[in-house]
DSSP file (Angstrom, degrees, kcal/mol; ACC not computed):
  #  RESIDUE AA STRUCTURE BP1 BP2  ACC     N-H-->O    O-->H-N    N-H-->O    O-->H-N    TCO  KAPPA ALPHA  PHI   PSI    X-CA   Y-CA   Z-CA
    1    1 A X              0   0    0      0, 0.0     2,-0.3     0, 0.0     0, 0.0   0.000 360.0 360.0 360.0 129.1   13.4  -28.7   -3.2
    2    2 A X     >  -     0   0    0      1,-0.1     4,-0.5     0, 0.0     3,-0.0  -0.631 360.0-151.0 -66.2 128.2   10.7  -29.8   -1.1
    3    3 A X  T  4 S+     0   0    0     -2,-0.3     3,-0.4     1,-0.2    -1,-0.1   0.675  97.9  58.4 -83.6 -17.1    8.0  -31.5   -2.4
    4    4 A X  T >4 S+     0   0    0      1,-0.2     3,-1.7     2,-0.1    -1,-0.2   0.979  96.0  76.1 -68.5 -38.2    5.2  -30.5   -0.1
    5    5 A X  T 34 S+     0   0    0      1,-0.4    -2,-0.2     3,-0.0    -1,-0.2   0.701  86.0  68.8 -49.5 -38.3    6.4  -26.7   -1.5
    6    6 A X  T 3<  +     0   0    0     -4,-0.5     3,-0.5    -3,-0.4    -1,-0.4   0.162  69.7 109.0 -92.8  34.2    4.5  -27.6   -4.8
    7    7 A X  S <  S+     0   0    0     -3,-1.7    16,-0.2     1,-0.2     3,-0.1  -0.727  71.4  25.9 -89.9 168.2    1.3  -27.6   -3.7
    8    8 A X  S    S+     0   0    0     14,-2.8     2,-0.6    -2,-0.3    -1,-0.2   0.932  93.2 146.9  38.2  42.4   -1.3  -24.8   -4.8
    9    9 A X  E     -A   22   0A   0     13,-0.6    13,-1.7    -3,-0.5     2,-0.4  -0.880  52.9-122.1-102.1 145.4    0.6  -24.4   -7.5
   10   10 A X  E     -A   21   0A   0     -2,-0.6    61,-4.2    59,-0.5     2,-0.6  -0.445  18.6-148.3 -83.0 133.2   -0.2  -23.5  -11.0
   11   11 A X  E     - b   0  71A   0      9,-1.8     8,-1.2    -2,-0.4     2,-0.6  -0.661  17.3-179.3 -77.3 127.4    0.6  -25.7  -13.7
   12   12 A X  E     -Ab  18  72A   0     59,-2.7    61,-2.9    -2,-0.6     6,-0.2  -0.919  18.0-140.2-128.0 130.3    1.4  -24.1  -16.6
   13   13 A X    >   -     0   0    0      4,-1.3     3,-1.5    -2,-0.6    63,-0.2  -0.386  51.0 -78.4 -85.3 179.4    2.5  -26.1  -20.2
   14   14 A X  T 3  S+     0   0    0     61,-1.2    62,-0.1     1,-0.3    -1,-0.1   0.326 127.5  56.6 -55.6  -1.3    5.3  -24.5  -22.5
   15   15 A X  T 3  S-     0   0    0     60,-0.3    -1,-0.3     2,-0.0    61,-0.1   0.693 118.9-105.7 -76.3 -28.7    3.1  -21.7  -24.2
   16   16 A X  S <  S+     0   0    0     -3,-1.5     2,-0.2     1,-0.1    -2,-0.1   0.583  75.4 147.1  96.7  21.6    2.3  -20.3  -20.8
   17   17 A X        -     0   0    0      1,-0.0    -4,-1.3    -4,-0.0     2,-0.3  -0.465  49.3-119.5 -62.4 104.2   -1.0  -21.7  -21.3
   18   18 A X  E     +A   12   0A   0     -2,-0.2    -6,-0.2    -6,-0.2     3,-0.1  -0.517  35.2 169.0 -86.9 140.9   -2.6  -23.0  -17.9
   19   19 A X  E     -     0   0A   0     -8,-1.2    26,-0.4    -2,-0.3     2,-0.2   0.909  54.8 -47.7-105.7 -38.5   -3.4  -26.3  -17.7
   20   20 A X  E     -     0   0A   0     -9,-0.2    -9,-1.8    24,-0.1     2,-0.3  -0.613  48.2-105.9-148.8-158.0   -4.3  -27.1  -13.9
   21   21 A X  E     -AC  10  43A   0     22,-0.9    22,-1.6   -11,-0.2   -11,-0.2  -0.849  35.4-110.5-155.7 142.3   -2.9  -26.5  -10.2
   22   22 A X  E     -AC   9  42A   0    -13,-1.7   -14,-2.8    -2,-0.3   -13,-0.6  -0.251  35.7-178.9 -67.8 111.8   -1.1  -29.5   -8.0
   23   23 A X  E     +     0   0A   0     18,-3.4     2,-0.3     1,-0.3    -1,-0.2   0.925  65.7   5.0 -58.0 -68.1   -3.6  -30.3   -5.1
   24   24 A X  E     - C   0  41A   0     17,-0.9    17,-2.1   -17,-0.1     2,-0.4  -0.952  59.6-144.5-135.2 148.6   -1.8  -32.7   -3.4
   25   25 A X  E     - C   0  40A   0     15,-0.3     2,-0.4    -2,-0.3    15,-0.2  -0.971  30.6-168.1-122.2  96.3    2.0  -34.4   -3.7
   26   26 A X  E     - C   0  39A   0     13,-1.5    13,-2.5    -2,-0.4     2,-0.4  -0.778  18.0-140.1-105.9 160.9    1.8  -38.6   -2.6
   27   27 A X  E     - C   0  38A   0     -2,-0.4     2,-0.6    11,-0.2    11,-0.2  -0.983  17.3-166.0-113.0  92.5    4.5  -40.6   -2.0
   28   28 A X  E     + C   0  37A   0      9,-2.2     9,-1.0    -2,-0.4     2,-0.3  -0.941  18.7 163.2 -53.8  83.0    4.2  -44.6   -3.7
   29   29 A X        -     0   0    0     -2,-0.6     2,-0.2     7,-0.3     7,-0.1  -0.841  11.3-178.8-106.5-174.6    6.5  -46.7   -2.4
   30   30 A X    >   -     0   0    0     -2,-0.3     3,-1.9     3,-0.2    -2,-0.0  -0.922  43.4-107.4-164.3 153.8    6.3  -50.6   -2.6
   31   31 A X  T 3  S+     0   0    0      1,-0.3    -1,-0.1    -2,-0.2     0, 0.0   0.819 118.9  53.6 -59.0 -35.8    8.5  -53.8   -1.4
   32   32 A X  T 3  S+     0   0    0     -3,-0.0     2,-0.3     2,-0.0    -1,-0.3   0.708  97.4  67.6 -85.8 -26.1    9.5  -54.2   -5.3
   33   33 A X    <   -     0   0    0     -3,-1.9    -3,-0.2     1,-0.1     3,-0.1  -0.726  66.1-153.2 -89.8 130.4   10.8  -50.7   -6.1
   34   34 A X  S    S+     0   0    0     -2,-0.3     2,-0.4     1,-0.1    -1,-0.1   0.813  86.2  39.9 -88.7 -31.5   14.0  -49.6   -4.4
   35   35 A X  S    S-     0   0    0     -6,-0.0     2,-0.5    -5,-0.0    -5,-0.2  -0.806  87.9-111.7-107.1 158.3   12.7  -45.8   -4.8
   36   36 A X        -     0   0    0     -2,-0.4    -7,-0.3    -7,-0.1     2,-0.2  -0.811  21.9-120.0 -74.9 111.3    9.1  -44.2   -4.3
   37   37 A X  E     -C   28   0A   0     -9,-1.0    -9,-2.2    -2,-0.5     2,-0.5  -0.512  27.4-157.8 -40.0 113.7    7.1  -42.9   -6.9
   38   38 A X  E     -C   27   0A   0     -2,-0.2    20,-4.3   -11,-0.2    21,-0.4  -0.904  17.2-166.8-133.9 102.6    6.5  -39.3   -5.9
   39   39 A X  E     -CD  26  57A   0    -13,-2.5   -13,-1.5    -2,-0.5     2,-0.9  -0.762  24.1-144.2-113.0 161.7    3.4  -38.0   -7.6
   40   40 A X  E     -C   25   0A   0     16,-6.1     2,-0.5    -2,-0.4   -15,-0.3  -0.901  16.6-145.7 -94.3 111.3    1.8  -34.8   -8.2
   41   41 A X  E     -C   24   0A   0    -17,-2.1   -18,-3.4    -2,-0.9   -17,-0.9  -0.614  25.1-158.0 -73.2  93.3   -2.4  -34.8   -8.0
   42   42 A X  E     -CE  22  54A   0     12,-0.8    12,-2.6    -2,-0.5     2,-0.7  -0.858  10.7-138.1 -90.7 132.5   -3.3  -32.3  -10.6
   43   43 A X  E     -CE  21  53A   0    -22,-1.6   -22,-0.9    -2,-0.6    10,-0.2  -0.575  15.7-159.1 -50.6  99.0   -6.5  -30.6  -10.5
   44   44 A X        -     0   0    0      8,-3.7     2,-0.4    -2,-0.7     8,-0.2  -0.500   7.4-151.6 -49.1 148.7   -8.2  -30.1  -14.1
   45   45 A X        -     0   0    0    -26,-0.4     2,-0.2    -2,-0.2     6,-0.1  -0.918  16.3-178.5-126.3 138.6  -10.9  -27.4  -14.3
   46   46 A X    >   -     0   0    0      3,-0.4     3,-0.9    -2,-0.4     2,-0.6  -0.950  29.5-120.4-149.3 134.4  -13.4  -28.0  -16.8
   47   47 A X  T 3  S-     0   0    0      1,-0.3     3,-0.1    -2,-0.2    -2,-0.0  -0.804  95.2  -3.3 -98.7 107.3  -16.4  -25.6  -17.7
   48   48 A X  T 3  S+     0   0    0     -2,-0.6    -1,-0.3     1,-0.1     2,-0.3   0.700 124.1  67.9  72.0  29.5  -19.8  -27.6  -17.0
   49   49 A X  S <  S-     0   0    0     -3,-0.9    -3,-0.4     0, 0.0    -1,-0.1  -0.867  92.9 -70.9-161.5 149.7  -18.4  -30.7  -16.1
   50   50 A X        -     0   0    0     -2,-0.3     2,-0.1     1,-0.1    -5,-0.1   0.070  50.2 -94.0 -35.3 161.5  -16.4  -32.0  -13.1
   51   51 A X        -     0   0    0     -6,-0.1     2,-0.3    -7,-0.1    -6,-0.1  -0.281  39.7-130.3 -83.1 143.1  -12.8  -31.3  -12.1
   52   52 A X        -     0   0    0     -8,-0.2    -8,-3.7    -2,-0.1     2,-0.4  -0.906  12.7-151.4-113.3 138.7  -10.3  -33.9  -13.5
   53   53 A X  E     +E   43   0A   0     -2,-0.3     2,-0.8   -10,-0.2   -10,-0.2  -0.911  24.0 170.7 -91.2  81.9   -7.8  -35.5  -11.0
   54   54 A X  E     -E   42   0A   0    -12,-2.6   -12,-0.8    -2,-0.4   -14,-0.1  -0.704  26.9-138.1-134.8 128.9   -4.7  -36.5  -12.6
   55   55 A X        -     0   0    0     -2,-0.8     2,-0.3   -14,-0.1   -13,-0.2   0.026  15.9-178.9 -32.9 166.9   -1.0  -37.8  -11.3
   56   56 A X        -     0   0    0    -15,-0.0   -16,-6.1   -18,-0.0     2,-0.3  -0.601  33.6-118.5 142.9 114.9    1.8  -36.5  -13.0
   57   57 A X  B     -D   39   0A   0    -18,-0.3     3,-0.4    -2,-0.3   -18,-0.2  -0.693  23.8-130.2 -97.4 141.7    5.2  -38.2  -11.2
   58   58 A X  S    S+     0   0    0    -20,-4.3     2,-1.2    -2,-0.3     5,-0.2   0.896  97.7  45.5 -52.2 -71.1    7.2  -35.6   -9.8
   59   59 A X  S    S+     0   0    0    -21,-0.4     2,-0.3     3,-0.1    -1,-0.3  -0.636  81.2 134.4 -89.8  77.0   10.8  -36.2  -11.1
   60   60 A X    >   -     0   0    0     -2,-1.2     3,-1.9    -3,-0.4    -4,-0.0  -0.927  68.5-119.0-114.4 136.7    9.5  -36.8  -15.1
   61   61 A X  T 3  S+     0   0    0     -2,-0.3    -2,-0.1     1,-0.3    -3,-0.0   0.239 109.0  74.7 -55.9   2.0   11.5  -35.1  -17.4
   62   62 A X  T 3  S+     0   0    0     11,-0.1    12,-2.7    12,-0.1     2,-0.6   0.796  79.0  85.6 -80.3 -29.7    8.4  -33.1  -18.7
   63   63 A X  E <   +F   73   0A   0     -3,-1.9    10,-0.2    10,-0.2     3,-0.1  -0.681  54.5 151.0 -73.0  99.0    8.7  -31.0  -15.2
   64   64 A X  E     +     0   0A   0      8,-2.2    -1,-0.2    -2,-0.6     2,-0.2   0.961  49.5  25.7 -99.7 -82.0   11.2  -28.3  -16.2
   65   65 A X  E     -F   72   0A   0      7,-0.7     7,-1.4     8,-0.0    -1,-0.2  -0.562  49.6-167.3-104.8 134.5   10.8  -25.0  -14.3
   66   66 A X  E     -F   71   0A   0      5,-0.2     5,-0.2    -2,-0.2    -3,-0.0  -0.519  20.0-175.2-144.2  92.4    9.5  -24.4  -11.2
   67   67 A X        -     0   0    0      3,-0.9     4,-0.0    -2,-0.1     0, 0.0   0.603  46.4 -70.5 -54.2-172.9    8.8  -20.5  -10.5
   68   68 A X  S    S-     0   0    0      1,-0.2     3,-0.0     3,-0.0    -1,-0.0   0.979 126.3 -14.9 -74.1 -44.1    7.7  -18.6   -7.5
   69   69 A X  S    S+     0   0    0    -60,-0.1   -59,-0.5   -59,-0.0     2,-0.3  -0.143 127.0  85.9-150.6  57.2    4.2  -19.8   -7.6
   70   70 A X        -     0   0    0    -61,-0.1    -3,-0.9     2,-0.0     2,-0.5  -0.980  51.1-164.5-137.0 135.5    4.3  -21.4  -11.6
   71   71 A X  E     -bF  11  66A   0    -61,-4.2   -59,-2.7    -2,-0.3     2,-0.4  -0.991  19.1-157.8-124.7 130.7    5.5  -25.0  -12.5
   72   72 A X  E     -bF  12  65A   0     -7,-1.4    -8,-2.2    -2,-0.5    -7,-0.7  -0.915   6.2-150.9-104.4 123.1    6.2  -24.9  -16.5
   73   73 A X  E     - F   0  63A   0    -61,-2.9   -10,-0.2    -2,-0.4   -11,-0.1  -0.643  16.3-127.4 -86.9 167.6    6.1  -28.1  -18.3
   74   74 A X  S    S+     0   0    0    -12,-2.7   -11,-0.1    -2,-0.2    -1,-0.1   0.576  81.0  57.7 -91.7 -10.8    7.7  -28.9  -21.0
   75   75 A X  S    S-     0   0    0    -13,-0.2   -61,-1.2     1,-0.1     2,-0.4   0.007  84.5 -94.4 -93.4-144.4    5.1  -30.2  -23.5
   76   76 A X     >  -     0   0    0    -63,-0.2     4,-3.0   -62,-0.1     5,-0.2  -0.770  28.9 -95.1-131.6 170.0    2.2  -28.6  -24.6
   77   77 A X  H  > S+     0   0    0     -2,-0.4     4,-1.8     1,-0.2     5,-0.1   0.931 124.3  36.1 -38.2 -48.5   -1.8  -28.1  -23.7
   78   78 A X  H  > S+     0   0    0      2,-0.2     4,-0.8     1,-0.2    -1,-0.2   0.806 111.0  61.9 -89.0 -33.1   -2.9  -30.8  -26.3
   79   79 A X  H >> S+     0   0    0      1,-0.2     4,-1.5     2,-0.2     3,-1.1   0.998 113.8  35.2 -56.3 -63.9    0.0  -33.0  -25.7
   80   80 A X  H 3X S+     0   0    0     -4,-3.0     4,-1.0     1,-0.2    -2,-0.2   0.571 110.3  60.1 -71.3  -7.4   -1.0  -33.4  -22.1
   81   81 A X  H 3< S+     0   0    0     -4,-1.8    -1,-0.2    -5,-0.2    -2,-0.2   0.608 104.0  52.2 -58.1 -20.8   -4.8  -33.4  -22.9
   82   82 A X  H << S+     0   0    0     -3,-1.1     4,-0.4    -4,-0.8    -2,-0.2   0.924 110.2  54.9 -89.5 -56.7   -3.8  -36.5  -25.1
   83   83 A X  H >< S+     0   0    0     -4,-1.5     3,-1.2     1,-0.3    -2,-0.2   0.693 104.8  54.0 -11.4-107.4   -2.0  -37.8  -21.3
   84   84 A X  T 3X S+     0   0    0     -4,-1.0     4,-0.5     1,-0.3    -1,-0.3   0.391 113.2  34.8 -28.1 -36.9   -5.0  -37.4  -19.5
   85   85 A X  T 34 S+     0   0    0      1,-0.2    -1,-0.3     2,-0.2     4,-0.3   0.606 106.1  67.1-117.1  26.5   -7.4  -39.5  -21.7
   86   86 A X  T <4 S+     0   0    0     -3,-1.2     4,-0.3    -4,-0.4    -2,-0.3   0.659 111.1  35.2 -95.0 -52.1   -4.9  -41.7  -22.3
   87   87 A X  T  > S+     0   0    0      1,-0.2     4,-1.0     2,-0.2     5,-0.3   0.596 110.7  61.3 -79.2 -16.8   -5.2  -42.5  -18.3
   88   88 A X  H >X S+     0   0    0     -4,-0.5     4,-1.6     1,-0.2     3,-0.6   0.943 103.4  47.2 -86.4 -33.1   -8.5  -42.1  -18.1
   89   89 A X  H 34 S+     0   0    0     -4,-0.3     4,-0.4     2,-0.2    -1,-0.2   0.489 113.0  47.0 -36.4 -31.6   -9.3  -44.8  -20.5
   90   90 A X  H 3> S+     0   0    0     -4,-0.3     4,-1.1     2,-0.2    -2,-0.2   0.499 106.7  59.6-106.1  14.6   -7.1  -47.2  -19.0
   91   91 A X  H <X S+     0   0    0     -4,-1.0     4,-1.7    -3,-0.6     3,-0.3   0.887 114.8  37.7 -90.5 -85.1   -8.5  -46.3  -15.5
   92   92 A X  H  X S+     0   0    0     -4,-1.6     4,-0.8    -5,-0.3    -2,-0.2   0.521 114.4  54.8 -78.6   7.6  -12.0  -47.3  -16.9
   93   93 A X  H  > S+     0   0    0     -4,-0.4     4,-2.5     3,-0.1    -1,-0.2   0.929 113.5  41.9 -49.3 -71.3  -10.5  -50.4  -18.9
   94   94 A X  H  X S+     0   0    0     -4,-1.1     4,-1.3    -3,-0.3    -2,-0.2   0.821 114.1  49.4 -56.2 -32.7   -8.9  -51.6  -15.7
   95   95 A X  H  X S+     0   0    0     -4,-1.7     4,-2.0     2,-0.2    -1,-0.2   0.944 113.7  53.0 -71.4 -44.1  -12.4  -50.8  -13.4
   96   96 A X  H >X S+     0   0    0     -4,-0.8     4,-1.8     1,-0.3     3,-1.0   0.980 108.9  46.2 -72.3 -49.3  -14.6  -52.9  -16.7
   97   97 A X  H 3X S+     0   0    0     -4,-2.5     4,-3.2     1,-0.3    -1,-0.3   0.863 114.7  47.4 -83.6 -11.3  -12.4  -56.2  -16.4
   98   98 A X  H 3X S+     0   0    0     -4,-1.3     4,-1.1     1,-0.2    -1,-0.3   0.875 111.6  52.8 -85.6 -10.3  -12.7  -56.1  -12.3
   99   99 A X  H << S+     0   0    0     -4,-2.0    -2,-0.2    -3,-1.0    -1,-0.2   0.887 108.1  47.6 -57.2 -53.6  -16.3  -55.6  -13.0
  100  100 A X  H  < S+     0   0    0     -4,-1.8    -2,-0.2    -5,-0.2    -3,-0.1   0.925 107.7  57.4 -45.2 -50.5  -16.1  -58.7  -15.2
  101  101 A X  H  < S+     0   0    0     -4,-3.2    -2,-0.2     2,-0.0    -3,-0.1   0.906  80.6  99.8 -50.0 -75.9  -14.1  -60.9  -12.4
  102  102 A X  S  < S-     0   0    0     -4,-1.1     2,-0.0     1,-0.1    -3,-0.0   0.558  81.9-119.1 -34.3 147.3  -16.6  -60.5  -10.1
  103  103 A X        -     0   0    0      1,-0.1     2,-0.3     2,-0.1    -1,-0.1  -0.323  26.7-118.7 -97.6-179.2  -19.0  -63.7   -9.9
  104  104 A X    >>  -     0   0    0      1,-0.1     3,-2.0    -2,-0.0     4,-0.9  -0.570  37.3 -86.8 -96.8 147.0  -22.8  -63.4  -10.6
  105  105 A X  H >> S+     0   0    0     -2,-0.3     4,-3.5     1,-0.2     3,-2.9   0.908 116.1  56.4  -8.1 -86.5  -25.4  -64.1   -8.3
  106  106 A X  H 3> S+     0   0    0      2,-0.2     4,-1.2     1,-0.2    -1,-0.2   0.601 102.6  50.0 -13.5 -52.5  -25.8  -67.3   -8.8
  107  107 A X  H <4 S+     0   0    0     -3,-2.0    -1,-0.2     2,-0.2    -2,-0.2   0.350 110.9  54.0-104.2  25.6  -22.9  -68.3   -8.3
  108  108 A X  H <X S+     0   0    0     -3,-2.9     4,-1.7    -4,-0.9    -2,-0.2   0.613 106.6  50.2 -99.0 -25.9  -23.1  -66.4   -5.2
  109  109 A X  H  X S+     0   0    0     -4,-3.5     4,-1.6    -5,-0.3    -2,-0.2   0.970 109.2  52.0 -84.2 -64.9  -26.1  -67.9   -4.1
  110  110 A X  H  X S+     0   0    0     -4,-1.2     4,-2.5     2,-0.2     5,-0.2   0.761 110.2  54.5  -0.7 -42.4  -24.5  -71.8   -4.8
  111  111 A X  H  > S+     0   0    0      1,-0.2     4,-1.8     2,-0.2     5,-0.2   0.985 111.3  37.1 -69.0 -57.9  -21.7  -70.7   -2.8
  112  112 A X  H  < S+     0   0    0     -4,-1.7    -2,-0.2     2,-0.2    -1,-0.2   0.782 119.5  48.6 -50.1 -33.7  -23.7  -69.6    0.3
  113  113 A X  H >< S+     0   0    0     -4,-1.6     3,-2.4     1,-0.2    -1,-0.2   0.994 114.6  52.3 -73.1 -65.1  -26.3  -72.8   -0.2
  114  114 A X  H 3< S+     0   0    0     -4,-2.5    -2,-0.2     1,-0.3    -1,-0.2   0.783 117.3  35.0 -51.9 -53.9  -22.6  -75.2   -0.6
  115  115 A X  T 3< S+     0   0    0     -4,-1.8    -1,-0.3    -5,-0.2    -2,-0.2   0.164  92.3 125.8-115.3  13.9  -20.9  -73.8    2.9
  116  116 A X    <   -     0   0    0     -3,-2.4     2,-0.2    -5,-0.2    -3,-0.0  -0.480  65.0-130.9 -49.9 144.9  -24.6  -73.6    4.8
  117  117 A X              0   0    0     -2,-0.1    -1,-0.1     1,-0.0    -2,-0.0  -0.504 360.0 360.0 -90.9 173.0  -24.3  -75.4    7.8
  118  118 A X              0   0    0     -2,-0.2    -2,-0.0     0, 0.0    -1,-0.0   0.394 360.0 360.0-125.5 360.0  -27.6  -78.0    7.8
């Protein structure tokens, strides 16, 4: 199976419930990994609020069935609703401590004053 093949597809969990459909299929690799992480970018749709973007790796054993134009998981709506803010929480965890690193003014102005030429 080709992986480009699953795009604009609907996701659908094990009731036959839909939960989203795969936008886009990226490819991760990195020097440290001997294989690539090969994810799927699902589109949420949500009524009165933005569209949710969330990754879903390809070859995870949740990915069962993959139909003419259906991919069935194997957990359920609320199982993977649980996913999804599960990443989305440690998405804005990780974004508030790089907010934290960053230095203040102050010591932004010091820096620039310290490596002024005179």
């Amino acid at each position: 199976m080709k992986f480009a093949d699953l795009v604009n597809k609907i996701v659908v969990d094990k009731d036959g419930k839909q939960i989203g459909k795969i936008v886009r299929v990226d490819v991760h690799s990195s020097m440290d990994k001997e294989e690539a992480v090969i994810l799927a970018i699902i589109q949420i749709h949500h009524f009165f609020r933005r569209d949710h973007f969330f990754p879903m790796p390809v070859n995870a054993p949740t990915l069962t069935r993959v139909q003419e134009n259906i991919i069935r998981l194997e957990i359920t709506k609320k199982e993977f609703t649980k996913r999804v803010k599960l990443y989305d929480t440690d998405r804005k965890l990780k974004a508030k401590t790089a907010d934290l690193a960053k230095p203040s003014d102050q010591d932004k102005a010091l820096a620039i004053s310290a490596w002024a030429r005179w």
